[in-house]
CHARMM-style PDB file with segment names, atoms N, HN, CA, C and O in Angstrom:
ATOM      1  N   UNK     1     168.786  -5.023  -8.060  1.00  0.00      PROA
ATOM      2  CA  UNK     1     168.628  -3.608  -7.743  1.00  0.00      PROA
ATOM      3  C   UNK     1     167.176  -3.202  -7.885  1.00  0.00      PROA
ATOM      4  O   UNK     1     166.352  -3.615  -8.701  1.00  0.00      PROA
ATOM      5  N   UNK     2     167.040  -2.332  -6.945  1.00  0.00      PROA
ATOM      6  HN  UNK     2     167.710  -1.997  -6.283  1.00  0.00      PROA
ATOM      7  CA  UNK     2     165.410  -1.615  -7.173  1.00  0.00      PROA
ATOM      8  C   UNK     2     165.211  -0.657  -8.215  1.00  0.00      PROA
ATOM      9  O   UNK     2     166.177  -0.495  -8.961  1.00  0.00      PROA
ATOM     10  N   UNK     3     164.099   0.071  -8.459  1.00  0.00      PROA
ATOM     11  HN  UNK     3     163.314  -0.061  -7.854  1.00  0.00      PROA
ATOM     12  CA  UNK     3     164.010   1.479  -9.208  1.00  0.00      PROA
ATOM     13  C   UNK     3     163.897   1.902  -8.135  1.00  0.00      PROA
ATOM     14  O   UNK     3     163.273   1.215  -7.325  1.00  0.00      PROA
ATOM     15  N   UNK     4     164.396   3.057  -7.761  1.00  0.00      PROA
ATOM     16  HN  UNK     4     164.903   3.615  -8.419  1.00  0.00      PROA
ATOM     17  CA  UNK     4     163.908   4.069  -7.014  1.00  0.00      PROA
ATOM     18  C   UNK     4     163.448   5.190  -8.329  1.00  0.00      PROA
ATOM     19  O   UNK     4     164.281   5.299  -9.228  1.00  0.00      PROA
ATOM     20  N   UNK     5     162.223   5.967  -8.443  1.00  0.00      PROA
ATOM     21  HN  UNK     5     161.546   5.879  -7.713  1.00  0.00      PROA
ATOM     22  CA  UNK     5     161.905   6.700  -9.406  1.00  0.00      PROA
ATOM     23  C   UNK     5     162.494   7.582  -9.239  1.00  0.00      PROA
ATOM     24  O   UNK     5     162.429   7.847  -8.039  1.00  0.00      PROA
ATOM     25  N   UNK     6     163.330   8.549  -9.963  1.00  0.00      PROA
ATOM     26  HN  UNK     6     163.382   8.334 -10.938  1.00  0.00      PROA
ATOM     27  CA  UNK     6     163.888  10.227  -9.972  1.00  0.00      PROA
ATOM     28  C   UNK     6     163.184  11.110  -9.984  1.00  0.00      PROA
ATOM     29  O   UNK     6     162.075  10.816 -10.430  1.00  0.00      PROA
ATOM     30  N   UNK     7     163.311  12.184  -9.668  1.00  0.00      PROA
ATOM     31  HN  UNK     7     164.212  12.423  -9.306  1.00  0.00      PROA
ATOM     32  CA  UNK     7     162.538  13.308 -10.325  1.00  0.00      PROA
ATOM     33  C   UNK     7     163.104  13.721 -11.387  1.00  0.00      PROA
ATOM     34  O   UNK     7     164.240  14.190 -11.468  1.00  0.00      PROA
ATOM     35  N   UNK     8     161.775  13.446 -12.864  1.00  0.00      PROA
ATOM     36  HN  UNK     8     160.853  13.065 -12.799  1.00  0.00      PROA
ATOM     37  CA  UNK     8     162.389  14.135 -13.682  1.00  0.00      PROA
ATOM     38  C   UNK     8     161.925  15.656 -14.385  1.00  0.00      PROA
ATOM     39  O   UNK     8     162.541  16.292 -15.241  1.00  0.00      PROA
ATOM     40  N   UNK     9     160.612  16.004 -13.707  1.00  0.00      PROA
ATOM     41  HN  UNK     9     160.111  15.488 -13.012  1.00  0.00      PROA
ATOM     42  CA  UNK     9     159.804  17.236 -14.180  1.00  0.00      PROA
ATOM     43  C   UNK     9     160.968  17.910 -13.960  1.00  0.00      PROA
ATOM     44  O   UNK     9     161.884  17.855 -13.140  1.00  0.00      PROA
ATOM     45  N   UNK    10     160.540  18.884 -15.390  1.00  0.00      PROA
ATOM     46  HN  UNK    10     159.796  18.928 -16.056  1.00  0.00      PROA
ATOM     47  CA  UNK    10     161.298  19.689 -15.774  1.00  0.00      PROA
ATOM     48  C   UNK    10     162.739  19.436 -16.313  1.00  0.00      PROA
ATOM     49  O   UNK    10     163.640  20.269 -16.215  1.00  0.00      PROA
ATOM     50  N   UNK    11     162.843  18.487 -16.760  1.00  0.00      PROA
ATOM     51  HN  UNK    11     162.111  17.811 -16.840  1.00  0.00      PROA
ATOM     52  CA  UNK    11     164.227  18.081 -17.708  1.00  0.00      PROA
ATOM     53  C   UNK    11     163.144  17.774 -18.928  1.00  0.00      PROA
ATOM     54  O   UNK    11     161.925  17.641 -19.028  1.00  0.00      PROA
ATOM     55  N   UNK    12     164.815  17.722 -20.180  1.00  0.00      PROA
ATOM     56  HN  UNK    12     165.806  17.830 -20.099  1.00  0.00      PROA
ATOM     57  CA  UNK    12     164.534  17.403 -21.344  1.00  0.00      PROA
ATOM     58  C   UNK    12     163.940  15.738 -21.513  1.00  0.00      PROA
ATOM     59  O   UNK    12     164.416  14.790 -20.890  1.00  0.00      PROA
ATOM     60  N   UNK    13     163.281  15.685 -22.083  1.00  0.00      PROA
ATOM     61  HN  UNK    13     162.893  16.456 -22.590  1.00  0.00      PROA
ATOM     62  CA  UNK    13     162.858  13.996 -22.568  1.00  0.00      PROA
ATOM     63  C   UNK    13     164.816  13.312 -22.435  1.00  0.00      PROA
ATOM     64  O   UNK    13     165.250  12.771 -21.418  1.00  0.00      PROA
ATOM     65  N   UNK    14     165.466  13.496 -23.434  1.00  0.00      PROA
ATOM     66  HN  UNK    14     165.114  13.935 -24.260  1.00  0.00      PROA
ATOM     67  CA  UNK    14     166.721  12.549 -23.390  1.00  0.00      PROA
ATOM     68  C   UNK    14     166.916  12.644 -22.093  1.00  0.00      PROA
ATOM     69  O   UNK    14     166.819  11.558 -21.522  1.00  0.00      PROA
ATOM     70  N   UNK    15     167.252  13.910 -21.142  1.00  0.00      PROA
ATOM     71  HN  UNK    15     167.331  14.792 -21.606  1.00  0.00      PROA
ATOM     72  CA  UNK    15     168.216  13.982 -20.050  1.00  0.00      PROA
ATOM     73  C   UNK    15     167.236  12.958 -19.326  1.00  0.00      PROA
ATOM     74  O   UNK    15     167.814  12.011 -18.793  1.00  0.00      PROA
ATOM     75  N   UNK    16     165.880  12.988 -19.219  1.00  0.00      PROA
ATOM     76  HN  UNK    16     165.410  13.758 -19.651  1.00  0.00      PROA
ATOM     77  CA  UNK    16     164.828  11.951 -18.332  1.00  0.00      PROA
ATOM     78  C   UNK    16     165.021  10.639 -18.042  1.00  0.00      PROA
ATOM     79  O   UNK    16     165.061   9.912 -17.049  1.00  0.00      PROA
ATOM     80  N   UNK    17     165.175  10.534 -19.713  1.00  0.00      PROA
ATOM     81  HN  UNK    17     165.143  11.125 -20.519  1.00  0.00      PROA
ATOM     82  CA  UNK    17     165.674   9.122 -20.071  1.00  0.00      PROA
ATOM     83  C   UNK    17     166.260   8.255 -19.676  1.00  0.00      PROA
ATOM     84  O   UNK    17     165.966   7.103 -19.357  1.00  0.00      PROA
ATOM     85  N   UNK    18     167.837   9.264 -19.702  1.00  0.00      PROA
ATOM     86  HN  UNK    18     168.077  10.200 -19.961  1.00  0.00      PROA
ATOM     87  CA  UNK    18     169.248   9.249 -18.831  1.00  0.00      PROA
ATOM     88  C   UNK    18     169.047   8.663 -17.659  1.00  0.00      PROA
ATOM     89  O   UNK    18     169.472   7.547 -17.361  1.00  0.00      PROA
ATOM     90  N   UNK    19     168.230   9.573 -16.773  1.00  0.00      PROA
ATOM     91  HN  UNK    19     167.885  10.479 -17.015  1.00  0.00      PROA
ATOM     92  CA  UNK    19     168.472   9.815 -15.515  1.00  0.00      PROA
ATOM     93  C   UNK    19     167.398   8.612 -14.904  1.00  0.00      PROA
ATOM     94  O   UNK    19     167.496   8.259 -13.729  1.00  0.00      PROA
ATOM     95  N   UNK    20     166.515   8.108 -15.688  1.00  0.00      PROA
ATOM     96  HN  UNK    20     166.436   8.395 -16.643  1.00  0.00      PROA
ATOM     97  CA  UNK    20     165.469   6.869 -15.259  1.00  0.00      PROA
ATOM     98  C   UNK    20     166.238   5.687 -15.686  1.00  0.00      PROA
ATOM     99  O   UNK    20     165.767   4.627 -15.274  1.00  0.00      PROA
ATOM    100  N   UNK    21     167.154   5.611 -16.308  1.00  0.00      PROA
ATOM    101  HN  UNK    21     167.536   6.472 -16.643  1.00  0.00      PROA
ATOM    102  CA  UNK    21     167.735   4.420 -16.889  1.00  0.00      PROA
ATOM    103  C   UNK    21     168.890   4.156 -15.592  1.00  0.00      PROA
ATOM    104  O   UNK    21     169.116   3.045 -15.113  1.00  0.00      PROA
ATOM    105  N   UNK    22     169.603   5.538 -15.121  1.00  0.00      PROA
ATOM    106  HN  UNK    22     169.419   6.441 -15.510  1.00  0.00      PROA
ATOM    107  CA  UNK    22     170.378   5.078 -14.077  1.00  0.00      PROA
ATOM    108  C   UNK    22     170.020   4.730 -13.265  1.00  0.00      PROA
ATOM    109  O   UNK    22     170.766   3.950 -12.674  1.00  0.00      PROA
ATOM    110  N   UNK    23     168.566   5.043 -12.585  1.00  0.00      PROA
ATOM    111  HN  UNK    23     167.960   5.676 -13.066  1.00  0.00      PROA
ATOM    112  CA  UNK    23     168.154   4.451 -11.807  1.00  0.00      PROA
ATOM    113  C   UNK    23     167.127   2.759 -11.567  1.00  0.00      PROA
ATOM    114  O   UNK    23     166.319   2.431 -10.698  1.00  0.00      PROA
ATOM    115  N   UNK    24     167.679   2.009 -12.818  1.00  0.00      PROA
ATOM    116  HN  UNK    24     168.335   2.275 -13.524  1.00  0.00      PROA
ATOM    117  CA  UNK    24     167.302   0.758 -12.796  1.00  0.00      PROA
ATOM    118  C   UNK    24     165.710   0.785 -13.231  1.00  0.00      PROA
ATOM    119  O   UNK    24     164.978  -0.162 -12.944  1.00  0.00      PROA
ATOM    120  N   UNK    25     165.167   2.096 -14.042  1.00  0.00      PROA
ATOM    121  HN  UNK    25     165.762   2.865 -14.275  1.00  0.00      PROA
ATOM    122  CA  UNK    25     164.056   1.640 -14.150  1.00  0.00      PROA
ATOM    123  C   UNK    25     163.836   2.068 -15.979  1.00  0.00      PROA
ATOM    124  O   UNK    25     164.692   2.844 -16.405  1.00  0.00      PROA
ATOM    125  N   UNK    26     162.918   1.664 -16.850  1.00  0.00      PROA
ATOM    126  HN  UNK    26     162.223   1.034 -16.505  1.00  0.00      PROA
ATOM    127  CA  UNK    26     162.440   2.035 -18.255  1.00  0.00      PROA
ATOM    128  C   UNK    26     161.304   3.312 -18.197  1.00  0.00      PROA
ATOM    129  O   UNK    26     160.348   3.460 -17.435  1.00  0.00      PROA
ATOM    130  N   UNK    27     161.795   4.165 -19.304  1.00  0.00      PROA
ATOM    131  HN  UNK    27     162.571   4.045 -19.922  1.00  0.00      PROA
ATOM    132  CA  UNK    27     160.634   5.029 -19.962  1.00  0.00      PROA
ATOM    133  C   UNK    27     159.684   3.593 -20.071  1.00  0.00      PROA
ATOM    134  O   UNK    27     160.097   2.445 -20.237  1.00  0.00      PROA
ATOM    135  N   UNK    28     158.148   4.112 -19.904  1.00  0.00      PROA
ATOM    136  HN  UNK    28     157.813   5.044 -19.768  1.00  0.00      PROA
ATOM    137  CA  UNK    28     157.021   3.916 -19.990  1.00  0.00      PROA
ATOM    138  C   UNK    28     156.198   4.508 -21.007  1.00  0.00      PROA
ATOM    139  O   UNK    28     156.924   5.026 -21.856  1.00  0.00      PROA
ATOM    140  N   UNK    29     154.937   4.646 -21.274  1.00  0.00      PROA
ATOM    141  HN  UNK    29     154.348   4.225 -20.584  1.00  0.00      PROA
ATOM    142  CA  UNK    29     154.540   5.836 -22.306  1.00  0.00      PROA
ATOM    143  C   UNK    29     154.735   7.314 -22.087  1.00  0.00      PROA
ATOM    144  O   UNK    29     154.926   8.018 -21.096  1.00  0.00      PROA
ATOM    145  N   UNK    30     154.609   7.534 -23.453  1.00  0.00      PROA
ATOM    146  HN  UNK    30     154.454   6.962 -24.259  1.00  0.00      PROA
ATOM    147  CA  UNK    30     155.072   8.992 -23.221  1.00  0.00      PROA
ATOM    148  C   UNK    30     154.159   9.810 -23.856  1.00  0.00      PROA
ATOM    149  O   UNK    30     154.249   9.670 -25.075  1.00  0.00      PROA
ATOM    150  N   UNK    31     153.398  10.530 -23.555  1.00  0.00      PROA
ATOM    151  HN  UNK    31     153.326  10.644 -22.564  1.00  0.00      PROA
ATOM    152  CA  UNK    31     152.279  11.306 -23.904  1.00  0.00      PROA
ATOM    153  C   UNK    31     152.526  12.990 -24.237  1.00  0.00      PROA
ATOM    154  O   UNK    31     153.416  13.703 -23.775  1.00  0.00      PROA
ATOM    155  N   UNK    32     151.653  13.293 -25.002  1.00  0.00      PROA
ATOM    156  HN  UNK    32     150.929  12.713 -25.377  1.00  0.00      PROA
ATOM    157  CA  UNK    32     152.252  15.047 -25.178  1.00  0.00      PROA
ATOM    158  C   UNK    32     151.325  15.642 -24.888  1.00  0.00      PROA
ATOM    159  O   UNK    32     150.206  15.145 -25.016  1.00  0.00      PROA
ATOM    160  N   UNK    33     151.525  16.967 -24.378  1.00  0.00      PROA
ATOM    161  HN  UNK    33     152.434  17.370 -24.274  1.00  0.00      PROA
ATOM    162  CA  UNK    33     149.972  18.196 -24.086  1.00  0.00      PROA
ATOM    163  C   UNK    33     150.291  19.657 -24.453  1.00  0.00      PROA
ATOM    164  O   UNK    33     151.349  19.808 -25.064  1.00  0.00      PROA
ATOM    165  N   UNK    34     149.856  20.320 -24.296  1.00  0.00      PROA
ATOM    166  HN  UNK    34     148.996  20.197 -23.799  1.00  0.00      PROA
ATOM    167  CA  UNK    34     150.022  21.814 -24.575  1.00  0.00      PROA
ATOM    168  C   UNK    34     150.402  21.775 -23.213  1.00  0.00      PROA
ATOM    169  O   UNK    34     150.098  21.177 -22.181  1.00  0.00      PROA
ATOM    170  N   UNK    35     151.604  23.109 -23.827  1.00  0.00      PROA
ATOM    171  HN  UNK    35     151.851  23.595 -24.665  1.00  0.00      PROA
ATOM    172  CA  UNK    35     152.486  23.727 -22.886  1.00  0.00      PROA
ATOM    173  C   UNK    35     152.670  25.220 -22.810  1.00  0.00      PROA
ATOM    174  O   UNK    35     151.886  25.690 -23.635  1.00  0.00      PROA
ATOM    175  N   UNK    36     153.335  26.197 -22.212  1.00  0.00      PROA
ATOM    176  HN  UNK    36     153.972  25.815 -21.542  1.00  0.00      PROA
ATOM    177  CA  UNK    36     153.723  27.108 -22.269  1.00  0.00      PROA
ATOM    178  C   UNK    36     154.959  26.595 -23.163  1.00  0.00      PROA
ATOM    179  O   UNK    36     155.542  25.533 -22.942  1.00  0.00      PROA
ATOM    180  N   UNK    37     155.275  27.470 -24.180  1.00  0.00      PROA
ATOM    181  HN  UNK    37     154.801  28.332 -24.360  1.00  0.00      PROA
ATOM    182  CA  UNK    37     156.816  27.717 -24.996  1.00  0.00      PROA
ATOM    183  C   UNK    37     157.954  27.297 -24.004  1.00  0.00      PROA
ATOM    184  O   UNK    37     158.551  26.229 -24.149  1.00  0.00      PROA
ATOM    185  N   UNK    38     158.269  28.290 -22.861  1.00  0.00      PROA
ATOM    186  HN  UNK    38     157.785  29.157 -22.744  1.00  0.00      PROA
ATOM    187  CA  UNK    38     158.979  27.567 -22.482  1.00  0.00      PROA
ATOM    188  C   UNK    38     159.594  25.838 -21.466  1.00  0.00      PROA
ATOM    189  O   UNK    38     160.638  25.485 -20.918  1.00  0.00      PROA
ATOM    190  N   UNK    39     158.479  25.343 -21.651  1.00  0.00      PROA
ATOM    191  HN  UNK    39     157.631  25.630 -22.095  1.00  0.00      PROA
ATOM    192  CA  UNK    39     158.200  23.871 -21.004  1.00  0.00      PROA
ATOM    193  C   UNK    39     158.304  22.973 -22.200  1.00  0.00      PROA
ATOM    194  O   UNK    39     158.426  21.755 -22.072  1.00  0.00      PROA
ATOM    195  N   UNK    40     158.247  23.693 -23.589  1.00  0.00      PROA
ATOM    196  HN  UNK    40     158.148  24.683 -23.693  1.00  0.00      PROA
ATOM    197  CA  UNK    40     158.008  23.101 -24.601  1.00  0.00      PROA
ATOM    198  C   UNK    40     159.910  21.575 -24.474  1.00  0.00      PROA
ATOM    199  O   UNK    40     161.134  21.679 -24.398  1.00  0.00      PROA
ATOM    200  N   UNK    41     158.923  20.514 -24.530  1.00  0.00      PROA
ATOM    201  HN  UNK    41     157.928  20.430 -24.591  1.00  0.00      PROA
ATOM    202  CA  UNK    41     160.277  19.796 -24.919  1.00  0.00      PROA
ATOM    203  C   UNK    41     160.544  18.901 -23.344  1.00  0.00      PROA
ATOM    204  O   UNK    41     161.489  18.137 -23.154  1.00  0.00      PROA
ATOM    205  N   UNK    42     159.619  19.180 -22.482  1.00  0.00      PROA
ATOM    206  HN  UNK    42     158.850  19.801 -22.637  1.00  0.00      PROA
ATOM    207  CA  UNK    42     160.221  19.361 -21.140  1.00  0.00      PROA
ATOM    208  C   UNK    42     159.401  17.969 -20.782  1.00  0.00      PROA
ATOM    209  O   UNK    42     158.640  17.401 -21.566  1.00  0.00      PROA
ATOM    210  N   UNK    43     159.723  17.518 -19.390  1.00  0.00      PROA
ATOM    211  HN  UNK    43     160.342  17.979 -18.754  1.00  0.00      PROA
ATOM    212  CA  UNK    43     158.858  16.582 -18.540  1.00  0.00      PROA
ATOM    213  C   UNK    43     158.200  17.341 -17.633  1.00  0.00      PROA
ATOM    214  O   UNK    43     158.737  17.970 -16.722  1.00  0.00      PROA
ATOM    215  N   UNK    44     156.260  17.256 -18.033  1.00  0.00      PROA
ATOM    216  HN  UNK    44     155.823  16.745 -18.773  1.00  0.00      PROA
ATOM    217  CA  UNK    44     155.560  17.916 -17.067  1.00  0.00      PROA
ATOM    218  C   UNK    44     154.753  17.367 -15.866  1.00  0.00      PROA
ATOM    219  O   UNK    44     154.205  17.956 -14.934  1.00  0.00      PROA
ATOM    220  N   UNK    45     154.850  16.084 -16.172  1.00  0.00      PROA
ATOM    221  HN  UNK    45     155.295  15.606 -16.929  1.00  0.00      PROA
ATOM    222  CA  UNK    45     154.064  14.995 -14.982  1.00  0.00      PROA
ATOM    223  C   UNK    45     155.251  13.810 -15.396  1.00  0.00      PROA
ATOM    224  O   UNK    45     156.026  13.783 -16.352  1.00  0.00      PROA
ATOM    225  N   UNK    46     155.103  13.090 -14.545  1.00  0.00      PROA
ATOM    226  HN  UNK    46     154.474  13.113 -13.768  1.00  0.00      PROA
ATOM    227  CA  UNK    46     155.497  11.545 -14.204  1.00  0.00      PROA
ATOM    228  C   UNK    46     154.250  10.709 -13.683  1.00  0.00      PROA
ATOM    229  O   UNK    46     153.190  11.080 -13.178  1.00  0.00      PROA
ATOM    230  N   UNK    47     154.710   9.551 -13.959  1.00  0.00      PROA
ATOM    231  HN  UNK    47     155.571   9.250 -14.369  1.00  0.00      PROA
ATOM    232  CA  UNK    47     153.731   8.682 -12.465  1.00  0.00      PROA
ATOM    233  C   UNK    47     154.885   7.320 -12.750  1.00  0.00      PROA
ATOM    234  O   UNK    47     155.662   7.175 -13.694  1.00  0.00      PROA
ATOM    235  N   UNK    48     154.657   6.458 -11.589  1.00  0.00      PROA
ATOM    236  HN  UNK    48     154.027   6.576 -10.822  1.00  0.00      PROA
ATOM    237  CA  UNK    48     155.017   7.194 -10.450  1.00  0.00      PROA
ATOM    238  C   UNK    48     155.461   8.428 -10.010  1.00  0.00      PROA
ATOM    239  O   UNK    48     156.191   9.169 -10.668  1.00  0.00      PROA
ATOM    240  N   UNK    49     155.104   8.615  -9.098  1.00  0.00      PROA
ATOM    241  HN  UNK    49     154.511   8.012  -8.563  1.00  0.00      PROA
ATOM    242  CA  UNK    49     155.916  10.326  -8.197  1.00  0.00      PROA
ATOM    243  C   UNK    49     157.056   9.646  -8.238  1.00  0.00      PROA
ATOM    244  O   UNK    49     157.191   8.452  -8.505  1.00  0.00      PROA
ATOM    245  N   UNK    50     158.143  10.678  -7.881  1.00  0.00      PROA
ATOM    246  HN  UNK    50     158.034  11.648  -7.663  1.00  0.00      PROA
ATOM    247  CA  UNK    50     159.532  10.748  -7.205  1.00  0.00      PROA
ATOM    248  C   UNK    50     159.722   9.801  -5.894  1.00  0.00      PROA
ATOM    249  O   UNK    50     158.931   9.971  -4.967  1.00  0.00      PROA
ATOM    250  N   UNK    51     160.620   8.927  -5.793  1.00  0.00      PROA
ATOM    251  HN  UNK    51     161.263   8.789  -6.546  1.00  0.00      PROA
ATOM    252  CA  UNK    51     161.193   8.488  -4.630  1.00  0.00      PROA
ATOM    253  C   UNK    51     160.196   6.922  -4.671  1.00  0.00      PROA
ATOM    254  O   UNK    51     160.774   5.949  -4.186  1.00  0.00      PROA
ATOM    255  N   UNK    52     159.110   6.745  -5.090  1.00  0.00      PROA
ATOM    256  HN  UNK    52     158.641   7.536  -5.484  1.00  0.00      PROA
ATOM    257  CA  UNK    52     158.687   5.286  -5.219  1.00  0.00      PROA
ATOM    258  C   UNK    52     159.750   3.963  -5.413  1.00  0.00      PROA
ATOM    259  O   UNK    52     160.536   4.109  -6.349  1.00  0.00      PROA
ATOM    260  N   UNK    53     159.856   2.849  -4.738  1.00  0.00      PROA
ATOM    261  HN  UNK    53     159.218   2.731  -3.978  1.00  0.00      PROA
ATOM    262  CA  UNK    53     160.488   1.910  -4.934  1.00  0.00      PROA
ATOM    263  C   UNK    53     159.483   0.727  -5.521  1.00  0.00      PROA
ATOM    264  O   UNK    53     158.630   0.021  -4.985  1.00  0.00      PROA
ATOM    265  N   UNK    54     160.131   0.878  -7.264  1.00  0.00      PROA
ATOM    266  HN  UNK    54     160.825   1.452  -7.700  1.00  0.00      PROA
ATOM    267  CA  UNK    54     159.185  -0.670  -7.179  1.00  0.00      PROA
ATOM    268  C   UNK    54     160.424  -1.618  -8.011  1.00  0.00      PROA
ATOM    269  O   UNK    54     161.585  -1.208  -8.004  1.00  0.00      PROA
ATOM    270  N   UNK    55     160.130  -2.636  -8.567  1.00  0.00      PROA
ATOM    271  HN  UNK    55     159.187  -2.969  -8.573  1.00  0.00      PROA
ATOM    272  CA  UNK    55     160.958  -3.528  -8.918  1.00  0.00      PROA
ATOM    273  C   UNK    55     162.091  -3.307 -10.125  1.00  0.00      PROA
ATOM    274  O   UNK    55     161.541  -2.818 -11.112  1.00  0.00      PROA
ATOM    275  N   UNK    56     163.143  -3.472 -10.271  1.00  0.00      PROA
ATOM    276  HN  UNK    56     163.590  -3.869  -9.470  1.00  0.00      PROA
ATOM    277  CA  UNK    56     164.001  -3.376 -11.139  1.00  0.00      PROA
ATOM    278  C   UNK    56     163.497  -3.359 -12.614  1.00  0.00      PROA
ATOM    279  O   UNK    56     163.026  -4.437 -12.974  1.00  0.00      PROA
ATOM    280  N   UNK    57     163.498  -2.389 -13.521  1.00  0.00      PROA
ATOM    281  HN  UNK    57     163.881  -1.512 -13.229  1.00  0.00      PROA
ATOM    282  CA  UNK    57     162.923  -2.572 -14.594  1.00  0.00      PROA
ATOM    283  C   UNK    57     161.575  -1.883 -14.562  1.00  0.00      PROA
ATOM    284  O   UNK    57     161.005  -1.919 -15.652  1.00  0.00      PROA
ATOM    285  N   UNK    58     160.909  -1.256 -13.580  1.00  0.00      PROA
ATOM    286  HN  UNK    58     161.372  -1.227 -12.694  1.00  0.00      PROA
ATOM    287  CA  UNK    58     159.904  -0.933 -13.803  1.00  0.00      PROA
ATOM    288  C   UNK    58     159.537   0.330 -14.740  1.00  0.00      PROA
ATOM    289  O   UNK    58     160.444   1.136 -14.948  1.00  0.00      PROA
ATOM    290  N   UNK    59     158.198   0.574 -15.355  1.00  0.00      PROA
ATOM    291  HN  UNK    59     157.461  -0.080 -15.186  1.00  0.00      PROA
ATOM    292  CA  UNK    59     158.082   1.524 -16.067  1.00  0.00      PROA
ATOM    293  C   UNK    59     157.477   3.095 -15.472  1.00  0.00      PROA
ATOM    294  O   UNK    59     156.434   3.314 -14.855  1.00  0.00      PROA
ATOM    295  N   UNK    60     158.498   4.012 -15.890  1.00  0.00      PROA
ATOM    296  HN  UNK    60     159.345   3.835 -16.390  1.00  0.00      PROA
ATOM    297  CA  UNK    60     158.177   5.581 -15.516  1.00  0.00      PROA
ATOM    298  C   UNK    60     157.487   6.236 -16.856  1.00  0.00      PROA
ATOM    299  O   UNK    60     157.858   6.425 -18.015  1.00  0.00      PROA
ATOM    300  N   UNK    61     156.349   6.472 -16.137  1.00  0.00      PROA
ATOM    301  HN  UNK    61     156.048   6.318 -15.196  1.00  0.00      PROA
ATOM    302  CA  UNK    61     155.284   7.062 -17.624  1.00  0.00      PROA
ATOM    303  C   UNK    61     155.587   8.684 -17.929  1.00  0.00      PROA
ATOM    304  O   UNK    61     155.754   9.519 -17.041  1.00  0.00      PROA
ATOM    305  N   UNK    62     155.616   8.903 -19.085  1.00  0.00      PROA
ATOM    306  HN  UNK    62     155.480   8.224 -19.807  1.00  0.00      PROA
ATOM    307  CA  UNK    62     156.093  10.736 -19.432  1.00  0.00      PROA
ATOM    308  C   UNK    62     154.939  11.584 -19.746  1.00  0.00      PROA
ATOM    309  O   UNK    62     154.151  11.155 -20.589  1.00  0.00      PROA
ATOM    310  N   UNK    63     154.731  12.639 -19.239  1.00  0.00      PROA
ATOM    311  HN  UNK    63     155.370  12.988 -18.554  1.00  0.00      PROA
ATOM    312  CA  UNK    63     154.184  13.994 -19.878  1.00  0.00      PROA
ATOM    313  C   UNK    63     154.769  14.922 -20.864  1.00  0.00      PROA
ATOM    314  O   UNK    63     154.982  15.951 -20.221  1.00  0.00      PROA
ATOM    315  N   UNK    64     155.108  15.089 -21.975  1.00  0.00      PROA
ATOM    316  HN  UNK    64     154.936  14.254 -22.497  1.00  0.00      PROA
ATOM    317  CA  UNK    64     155.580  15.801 -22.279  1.00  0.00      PROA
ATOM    318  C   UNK    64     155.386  17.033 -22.635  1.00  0.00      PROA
ATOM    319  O   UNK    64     154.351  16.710 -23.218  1.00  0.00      PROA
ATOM    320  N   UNK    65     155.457  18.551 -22.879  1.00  0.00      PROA
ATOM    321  HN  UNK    65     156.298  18.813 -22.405  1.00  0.00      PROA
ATOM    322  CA  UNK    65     155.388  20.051 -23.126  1.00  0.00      PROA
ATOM    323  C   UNK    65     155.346  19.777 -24.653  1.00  0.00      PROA
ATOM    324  O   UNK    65     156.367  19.337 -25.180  1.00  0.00      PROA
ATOM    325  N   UNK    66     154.394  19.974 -25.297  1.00  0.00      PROA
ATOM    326  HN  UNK    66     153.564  20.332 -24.869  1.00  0.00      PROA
ATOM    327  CA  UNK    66     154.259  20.517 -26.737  1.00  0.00      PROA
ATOM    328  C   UNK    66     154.697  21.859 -27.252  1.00  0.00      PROA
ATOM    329  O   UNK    66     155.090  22.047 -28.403  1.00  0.00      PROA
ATOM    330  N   UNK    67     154.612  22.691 -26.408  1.00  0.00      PROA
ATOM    331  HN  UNK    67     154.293  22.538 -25.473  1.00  0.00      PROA
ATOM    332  CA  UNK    67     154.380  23.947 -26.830  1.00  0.00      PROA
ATOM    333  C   UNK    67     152.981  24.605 -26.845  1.00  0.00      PROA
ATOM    334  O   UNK    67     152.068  23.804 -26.642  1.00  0.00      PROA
ATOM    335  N   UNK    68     152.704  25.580 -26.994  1.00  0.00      PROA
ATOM    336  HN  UNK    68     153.446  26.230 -27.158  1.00  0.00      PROA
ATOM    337  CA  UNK    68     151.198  26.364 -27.267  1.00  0.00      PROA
ATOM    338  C   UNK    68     150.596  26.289 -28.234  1.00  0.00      PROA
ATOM    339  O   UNK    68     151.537  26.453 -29.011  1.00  0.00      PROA
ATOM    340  N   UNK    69     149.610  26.149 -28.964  1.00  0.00      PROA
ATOM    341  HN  UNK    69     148.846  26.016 -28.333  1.00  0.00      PROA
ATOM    342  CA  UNK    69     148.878  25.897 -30.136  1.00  0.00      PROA
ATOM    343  C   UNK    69     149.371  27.258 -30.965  1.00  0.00      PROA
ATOM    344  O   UNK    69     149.375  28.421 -30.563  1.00  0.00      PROA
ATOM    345  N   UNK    70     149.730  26.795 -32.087  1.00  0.00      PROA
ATOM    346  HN  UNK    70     149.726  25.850 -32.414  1.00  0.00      PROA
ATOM    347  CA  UNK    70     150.116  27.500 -33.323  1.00  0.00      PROA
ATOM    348  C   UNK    70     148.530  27.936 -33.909  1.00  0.00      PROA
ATOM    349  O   UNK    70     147.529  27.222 -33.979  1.00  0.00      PROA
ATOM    350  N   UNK    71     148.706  29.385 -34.296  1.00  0.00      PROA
ATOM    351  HN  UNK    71     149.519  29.965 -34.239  1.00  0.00      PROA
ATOM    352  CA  UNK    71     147.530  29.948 -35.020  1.00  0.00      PROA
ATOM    353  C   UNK    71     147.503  30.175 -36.405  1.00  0.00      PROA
ATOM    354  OT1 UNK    71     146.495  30.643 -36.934  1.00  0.00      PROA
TER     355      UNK     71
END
């Protein structure tokens, strides 16, 4: 089977997870940034983009939403 990559911007990290694992491919690194509150928790980039076919097993890298800097 191939990966076809999902779109996962804008889901939770687990649901991402989920949804990259059904599609025959692994979380990759996963990185965090400042976010707006509500993105906090969220997927804000990928790479690959959406719809890429590469080999079974391949790795989908994460952005993740921190939240806004606490004062």
């Amino acid at each position: 089977m191939k990966c076809v990559v999902p779109n996962v911007v804008g889901l939770t990290l687990a649901r991402a997870r989920t949804r990259i694992v059904n599609h025959h491919c692994r979380v990759g690194a996963i990185a965090r940034k400042r976010s707006s509150l509500q993105k906090r928790g969220k997927v804000l980039v990928q790479a690959p983009k959406p719809g890429k076919r590469l080999k079974n097993g391949a790795k989908v890298n994460l952005v993740i939403g921190k939240g806004p800097r606490r004062t």
